[in-house]
C-alpha positions in Angstrom: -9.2 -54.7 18.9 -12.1 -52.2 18.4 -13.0 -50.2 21.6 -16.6 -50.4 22.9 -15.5 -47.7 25.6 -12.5 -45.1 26.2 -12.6 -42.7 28.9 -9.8 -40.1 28.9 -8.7 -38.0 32.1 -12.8 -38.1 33.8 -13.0 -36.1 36.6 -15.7 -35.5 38.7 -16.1 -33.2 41.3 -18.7 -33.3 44.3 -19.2 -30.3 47.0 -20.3 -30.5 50.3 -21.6 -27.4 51.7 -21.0 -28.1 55.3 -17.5 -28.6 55.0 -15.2 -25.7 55.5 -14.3 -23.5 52.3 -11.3 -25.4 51.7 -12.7 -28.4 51.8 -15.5 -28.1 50.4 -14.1 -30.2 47.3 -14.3 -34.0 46.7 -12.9 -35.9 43.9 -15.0 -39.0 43.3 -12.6 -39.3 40.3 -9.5 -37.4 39.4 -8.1 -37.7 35.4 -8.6 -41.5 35.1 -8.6 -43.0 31.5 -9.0 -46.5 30.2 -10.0 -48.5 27.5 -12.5 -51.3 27.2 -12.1 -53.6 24.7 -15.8 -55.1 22.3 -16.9 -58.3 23.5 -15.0 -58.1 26.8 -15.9 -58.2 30.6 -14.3 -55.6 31.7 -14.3 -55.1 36.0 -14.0 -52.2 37.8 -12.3 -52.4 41.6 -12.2 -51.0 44.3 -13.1 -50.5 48.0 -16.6 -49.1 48.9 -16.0 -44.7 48.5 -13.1 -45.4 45.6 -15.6 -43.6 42.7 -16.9 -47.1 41.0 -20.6 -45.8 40.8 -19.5 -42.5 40.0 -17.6 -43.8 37.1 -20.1 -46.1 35.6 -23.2 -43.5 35.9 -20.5 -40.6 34.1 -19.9 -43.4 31.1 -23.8 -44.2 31.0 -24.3 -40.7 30.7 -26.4 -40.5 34.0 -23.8 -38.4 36.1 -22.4 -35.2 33.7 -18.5 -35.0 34.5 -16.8 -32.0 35.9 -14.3 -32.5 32.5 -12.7 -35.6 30.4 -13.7 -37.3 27.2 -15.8 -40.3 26.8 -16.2 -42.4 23.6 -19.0 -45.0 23.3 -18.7 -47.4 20.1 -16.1 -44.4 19.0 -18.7 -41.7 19.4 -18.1 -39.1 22.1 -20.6 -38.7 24.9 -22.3 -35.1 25.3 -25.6 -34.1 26.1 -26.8 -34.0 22.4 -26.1 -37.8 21.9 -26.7 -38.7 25.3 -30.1 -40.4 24.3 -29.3 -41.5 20.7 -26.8 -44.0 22.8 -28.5 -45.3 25.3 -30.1 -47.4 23.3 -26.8 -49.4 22.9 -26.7 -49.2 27.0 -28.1 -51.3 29.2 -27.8 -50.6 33.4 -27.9 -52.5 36.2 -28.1 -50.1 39.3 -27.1 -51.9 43.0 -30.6 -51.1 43.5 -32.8 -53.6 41.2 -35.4 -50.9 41.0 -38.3 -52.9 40.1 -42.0 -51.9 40.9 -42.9 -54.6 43.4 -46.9 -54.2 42.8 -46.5 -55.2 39.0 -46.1 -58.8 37.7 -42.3 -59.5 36.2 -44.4 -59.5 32.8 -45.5 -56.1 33.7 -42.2 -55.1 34.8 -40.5 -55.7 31.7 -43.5 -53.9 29.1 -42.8 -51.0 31.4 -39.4 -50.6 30.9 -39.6 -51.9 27.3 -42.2 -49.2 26.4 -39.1 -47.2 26.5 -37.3 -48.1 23.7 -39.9 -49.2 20.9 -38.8 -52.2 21.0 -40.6 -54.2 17.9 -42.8 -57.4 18.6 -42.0 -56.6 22.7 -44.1 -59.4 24.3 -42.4 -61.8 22.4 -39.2 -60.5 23.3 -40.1 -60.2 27.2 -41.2 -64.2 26.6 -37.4 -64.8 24.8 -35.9 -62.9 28.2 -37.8 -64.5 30.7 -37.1 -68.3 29.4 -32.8 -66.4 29.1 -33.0 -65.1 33.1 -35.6 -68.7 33.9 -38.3 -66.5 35.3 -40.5 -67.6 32.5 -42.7 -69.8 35.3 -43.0 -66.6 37.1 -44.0 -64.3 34.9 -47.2 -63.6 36.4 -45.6 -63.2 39.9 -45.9 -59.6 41.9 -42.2 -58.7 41.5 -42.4 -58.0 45.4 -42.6 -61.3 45.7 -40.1 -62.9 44.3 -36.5 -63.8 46.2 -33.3 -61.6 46.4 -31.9 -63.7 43.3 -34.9 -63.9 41.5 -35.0 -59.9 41.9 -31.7 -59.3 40.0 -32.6 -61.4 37.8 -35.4 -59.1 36.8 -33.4 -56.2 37.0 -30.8 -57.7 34.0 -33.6 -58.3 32.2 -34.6 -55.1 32.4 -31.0 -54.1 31.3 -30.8 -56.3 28.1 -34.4 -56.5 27.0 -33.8 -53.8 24.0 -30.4 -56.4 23.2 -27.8 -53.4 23.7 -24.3 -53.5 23.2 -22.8 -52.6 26.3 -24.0 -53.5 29.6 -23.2 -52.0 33.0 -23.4 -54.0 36.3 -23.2 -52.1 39.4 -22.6 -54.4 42.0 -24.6 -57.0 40.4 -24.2 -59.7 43.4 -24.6 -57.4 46.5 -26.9 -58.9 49.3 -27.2 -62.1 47.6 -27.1 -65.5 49.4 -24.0 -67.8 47.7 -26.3 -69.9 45.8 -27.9 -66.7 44.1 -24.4 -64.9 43.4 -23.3 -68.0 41.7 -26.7 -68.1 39.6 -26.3 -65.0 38.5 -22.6 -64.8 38.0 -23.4 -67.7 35.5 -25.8 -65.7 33.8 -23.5 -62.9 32.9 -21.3 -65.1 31.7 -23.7 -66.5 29.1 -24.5 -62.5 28.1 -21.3 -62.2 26.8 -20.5 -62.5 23.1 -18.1 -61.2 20.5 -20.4 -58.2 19.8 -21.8 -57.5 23.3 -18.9 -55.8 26.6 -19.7 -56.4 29.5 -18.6 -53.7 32.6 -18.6 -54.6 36.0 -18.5 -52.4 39.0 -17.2 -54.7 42.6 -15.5 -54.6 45.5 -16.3 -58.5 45.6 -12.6 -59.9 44.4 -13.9 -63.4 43.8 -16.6 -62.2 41.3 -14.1 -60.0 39.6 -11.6 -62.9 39.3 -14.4 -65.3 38.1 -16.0 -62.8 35.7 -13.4 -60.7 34.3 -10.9 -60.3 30.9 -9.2 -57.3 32.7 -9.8 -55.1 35.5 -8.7 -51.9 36.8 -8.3 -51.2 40.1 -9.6 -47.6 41.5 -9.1 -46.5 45.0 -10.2 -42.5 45.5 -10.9 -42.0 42.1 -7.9 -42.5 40.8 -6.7 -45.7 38.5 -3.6 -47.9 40.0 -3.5 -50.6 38.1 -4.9 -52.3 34.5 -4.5 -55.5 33.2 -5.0 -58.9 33.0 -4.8 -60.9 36.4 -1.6 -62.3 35.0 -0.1 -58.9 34.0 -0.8 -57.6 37.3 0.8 -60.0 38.6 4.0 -60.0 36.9 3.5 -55.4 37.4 4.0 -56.3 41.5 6.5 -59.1 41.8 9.4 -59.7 40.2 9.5 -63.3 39.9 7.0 -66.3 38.8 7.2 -69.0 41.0 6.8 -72.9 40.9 6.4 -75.2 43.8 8.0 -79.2 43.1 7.3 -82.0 45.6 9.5 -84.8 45.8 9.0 -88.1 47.5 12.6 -87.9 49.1 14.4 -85.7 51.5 16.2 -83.1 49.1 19.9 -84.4 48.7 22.6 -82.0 49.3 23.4 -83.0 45.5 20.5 -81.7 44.0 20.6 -78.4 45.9 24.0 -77.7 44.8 23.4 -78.3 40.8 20.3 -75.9 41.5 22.3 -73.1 42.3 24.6 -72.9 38.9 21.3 -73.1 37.4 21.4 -69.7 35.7 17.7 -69.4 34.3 16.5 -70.0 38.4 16.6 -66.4 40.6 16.2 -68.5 43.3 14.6 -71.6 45.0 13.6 -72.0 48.5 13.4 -75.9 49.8 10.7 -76.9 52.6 10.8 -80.7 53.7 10.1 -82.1 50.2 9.1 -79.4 48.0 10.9 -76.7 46.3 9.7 -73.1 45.4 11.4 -72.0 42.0 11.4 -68.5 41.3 12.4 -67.1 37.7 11.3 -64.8 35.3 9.8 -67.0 32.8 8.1 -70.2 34.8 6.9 -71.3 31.7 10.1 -71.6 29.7 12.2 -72.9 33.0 9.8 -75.4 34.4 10.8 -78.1 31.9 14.4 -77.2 31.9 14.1 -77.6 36.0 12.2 -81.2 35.2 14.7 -82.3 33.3 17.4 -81.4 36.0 15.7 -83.0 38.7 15.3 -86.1 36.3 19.2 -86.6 35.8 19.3 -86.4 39.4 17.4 -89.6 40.0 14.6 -87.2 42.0 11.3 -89.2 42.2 9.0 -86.2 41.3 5.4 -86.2 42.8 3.8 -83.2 41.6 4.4 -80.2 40.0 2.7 -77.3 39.9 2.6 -72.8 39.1 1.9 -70.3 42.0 -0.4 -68.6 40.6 -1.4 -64.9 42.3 -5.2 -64.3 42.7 -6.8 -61.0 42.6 -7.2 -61.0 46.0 -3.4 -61.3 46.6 -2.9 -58.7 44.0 -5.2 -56.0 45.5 -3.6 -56.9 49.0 -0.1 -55.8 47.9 -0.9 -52.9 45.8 -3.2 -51.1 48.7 -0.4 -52.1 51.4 1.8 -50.7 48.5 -0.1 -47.7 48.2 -0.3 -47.3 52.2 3.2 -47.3 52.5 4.0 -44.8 49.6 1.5 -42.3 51.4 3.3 -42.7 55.0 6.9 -42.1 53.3 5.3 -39.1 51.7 3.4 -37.8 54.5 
């Protein structure tokens, strides 16, 4: 599939000049590289301080990296095409960065004025009936709620219909009811021609929102993949939970054991834990066992890892590779 962005071994350096001469150096990234994929939502995380913002504002173009490569729609980001392509780009900072004393109208012919857009108070009316602030376009932007507010701001990011769009934190500070509202609105930005690329710490959002991710912690990349290949990266086995309506015979348990496509199965009161390799080709060969066996089966059902559980491991992972090294 054609790449929308590929980033190859970014690093960016900050200084602080209190710090002592030798450490002086911090490196908000260090030789990361990934790919993100056309139409995709792509999500980038990673605890608060792991160089998400950093990352995003170096592949917008905003932040100029100490080296690396950067390809946007297969061209290669520099400071003579910097411009030409941010007109496939549109940003959402953490930050809405509205102007509180203009209307949302206003608000959006602002920004728009930027990118001769053709026809632009139509398009602002198209937008505003997209984000439903349409009924509000004559509103002072400081007025409007914390949900409402975002709203505006990714308006402002696809009002010249780019290509690619960048979400920093695109829920942060917002009540449930708001998150979810705008979660579904991202969701309804994405098409085959337009990639999406999130930047959270929020694991549900990621989970909910996300194709892949790629998980950052001090600027460096330790995992990529689809929840499910994550998954099967940091445990060995896939595992399947069976409930029966009767105590577990002694019989059954005993056939389970020569079964040579189960690793191993764990029994608590009713229900069994199958672990194997391949839950999807074992489960109906375990079914069919259990059937033989005169077990009254009740439900059936895949363990399946969340982000959350993902993360979890890999930073305890991580912790405990640094201690044995240290």
């Amino acid at each position: 599939m054609e790449s929308a962005i590929k980033v190859e071994n970014l690093s960016k350096v900050f200084y602080n000049k209190k710090a002592s001469e030798d450490n002086r150096e911090i490196w908000a990234l260090n030789n990361v590289s990934f790919e993100v994929k056309k139409g995709e939502i792509f999500g980038l995380l990673g605890p608060n301080g792991a160089g998400k913002t950093t990352a995003i504002r170096c592949i917008a173009g905003i932040l100029k990296p100490a080296s690396g490569t950067i390809f946007i729609k297969g061209q290669q980001l520099n400071q003579f095409i910097a411009h030409k392509l941010r007109k496939h780009i549109g940003f959402l900072t953490e930050n809405h960065g509205n102007y509180e004393n203009l209307s949302v109208f206003e608000n959006l012919s602002f920004f728009g004025g930027f990118y001769n857009i053709k026809e632009i108070e139509k398009r602002i009316v198209e937008v505003l009936k997209i984000i439903e602030l349409y009924g509000r376009k004559d509103m002072k932007a400081g007025k409007l709620s914390k949900g409402q507010r975002q709203r505006l701001a990714i308006a402002r990011a696809i009002l010249h219909e780019p290509d690619i769009l960048f979400f920093d934190e695109p829920t942060s500070g917002l009540d449930p009811i708001a998150a979810v509202n705008v979660r579904e609105l991202i969701l309804t930005l994405k098409g085959k021609h337009r990639t999406i690329f999130i930047n959270s710490h929020n694991l549900e959002e990621v989970q909910k929102l996300c194709d892949r991710v790629a998980i950052l912690d001090l600027g460096k990349i330790k995992r990529i993949g689809t929840p499910k290949e994550l998954s099967r990266e940091l445990w060995d086995a896939q595992e399947m939970v069976c409930t029966l309506k009767n105590p577990i015979t002694p019989q059954i348990q005993e056939r389970l054991a020569k079964l040579d496509y189960i690793k191993k199965f764990r029994i608590e009161n009713n229900k069994i834990h199958f672990f194997s390799d391949d839950i999807d080709e074992s489960t109906p060969l375990i079914v069919r066992e259990l059937v033989k066996l005169n077990a009254d089966i009740l439900e059936i059902g895949r363990m399946v890892h969340s982000l959350e559980d993902i993360y979890l491991k890999l930073m305890k992972e991580e912790k405990e590779l640094k201690t044995v090294e240290e």
